[in-house]
C-alpha positions as CSV (number, residue, x, y, z in Angstrom):
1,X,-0.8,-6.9,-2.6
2,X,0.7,-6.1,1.0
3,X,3.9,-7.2,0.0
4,X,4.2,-5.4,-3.1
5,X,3.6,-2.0,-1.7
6,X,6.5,-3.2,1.0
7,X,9.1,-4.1,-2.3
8,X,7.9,-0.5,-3.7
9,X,8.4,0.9,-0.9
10,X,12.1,-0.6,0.1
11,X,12.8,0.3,-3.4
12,X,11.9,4.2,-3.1
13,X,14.1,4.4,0.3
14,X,16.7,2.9,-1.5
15,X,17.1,4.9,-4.3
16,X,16.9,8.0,-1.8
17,X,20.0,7.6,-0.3
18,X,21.3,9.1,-3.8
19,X,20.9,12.4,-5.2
20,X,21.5,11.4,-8.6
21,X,18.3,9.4,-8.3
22,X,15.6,12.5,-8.0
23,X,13.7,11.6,-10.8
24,X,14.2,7.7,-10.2
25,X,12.7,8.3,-7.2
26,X,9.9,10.5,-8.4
27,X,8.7,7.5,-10.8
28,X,8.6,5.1,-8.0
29,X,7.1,7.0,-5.8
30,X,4.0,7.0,-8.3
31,X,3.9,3.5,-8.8
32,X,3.9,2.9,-4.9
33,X,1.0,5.3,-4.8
34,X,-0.5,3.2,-7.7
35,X,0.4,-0.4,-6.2
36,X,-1.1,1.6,-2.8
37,X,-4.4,2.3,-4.1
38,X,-5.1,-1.4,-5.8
39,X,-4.4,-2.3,-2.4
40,X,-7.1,-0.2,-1.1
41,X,-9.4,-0.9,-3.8
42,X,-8.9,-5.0,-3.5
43,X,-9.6,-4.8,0.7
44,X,-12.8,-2.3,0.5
45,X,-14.0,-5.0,-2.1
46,X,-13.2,-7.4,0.3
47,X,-14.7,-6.1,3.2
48,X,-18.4,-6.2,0.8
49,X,-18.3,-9.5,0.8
50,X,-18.2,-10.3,4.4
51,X,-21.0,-10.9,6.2
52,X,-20.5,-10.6,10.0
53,X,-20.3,-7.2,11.2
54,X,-17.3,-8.4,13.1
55,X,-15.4,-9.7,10.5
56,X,-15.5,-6.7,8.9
57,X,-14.6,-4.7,11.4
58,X,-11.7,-6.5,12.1
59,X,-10.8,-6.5,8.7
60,X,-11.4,-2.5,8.4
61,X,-9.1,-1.9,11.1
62,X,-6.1,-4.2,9.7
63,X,-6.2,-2.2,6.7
64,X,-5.8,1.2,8.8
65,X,-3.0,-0.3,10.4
66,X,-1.4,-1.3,7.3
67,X,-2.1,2.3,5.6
68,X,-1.0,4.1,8.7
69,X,2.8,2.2,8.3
């Protein structure tokens, strides 16, 4: 999932360098915001499955870290 938000991503700063690409750009950007919240949605399922508090936590906090990028 991480990496597929990364291509999106790459994808949406390359097709900014152009002006011509506006809506192109527009069109990604909801996808990314898509591929973003499957992300989210596949870790906080993840994280109800663990069973050590500590696991979890450490898990929360990599996915902070990832959304904060």
């Amino acid at each position: 999932m991480k990496a597929s938000v990364t291509r999106k991503t790459t994808a949406i700063t390359q097709l900014m360098c152009t002006v011509e690409n506006v809506d192109e750009v527009i069109a990604a950007e909801k996808i990314l915001d898509e591929a973003m919240e499957r992300f989210r949605g596949v870790n906080e399922n993840y994280h109800q499955v663990l069973s050590r508090f500590e696991a979890k936590q450490a898990s929360v906090q990599y996915l902070n870290n990832q959304l904060i990028k």
